[in-house]
C-alpha positions as CSV (number, residue, x, y, z in Angstrom):
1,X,-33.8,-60.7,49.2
2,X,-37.1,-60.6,50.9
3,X,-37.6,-63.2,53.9
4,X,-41.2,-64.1,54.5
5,X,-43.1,-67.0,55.7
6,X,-46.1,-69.1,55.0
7,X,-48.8,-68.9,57.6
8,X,-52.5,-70.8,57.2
9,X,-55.9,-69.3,58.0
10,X,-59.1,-70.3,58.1
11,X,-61.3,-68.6,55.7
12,X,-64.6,-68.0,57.8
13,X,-67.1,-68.5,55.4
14,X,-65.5,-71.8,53.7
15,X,-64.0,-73.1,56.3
16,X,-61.2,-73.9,53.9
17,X,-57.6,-73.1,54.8
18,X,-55.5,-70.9,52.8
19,X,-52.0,-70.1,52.9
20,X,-50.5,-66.1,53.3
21,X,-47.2,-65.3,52.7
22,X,-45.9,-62.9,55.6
23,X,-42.3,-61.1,55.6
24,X,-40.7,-61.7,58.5
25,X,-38.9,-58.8,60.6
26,X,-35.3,-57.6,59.6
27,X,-32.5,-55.4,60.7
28,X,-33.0,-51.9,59.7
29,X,-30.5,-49.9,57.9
30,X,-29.3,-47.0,59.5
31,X,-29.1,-43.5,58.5
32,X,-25.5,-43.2,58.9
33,X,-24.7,-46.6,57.2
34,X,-26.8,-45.2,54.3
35,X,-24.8,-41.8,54.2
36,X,-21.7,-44.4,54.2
37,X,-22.7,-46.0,51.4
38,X,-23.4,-43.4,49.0
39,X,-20.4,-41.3,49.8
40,X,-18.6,-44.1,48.9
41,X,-20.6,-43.8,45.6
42,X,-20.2,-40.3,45.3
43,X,-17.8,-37.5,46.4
44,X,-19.9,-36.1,49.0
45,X,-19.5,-36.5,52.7
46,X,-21.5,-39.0,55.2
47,X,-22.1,-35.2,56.6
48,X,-23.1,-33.6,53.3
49,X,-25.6,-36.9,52.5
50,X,-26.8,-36.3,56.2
51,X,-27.9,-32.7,55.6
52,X,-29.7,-33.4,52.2
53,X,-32.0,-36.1,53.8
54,X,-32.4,-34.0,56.6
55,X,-33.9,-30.8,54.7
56,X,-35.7,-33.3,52.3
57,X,-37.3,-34.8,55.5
58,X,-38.3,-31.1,56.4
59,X,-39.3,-30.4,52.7
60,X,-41.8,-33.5,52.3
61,X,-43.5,-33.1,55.8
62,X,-44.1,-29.4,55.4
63,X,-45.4,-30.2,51.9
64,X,-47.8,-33.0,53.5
65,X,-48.5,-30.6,56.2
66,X,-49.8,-28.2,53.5
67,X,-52.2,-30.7,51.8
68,X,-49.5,-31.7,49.1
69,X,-48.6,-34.9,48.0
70,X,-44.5,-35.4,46.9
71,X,-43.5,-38.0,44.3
72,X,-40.1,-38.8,44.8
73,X,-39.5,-40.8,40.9
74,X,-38.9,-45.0,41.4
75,X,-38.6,-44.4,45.6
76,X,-42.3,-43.6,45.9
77,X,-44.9,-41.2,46.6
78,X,-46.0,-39.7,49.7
79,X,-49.7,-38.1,50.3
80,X,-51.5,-37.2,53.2
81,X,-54.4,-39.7,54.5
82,X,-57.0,-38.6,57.0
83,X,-59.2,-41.4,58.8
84,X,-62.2,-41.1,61.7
């Protein structure tokens, strides 16, 4: 479950007050409790689930690096942004 909090702010042209859900900071999970997980879901190693998201790391940024953007299905897509 998401964990977020309500903060007010002043809209400057208004003057009126509104309210802005913010999430608040949480415990990242780990790489190796990840690799845990899903060789406990799976019959591959913490060591095999280790290497895949390693090369799939090395696959995506030398895709990005290339100009490419990567679409990973319902996890998301990645694309390179430029800004000046």
């Amino acid at each position: 479950m998401l964990k977020y909090t309500l903060i007010s702010r002043k809209n400057p042209i208004t003057k009126e007050y509104l309210y802005h859900a913010t999430l608040l900071p949480v415990t990242p999970v780990r790489l190796s409790e990840l690799a845990q997980e899903v060789s406990d879901a799976c019959t591959l190693t913490p060591h095999d689930i280790k290497a895949v998201i390693s090369a799939l790391e090395e696959r995506i940024y030398k895709a990005l690096r290339n100009g490419q953007s990567v679409r990973l299905g319902d996890l998301g897509s990645f694309h390179p942004t430029l800004s000046s």
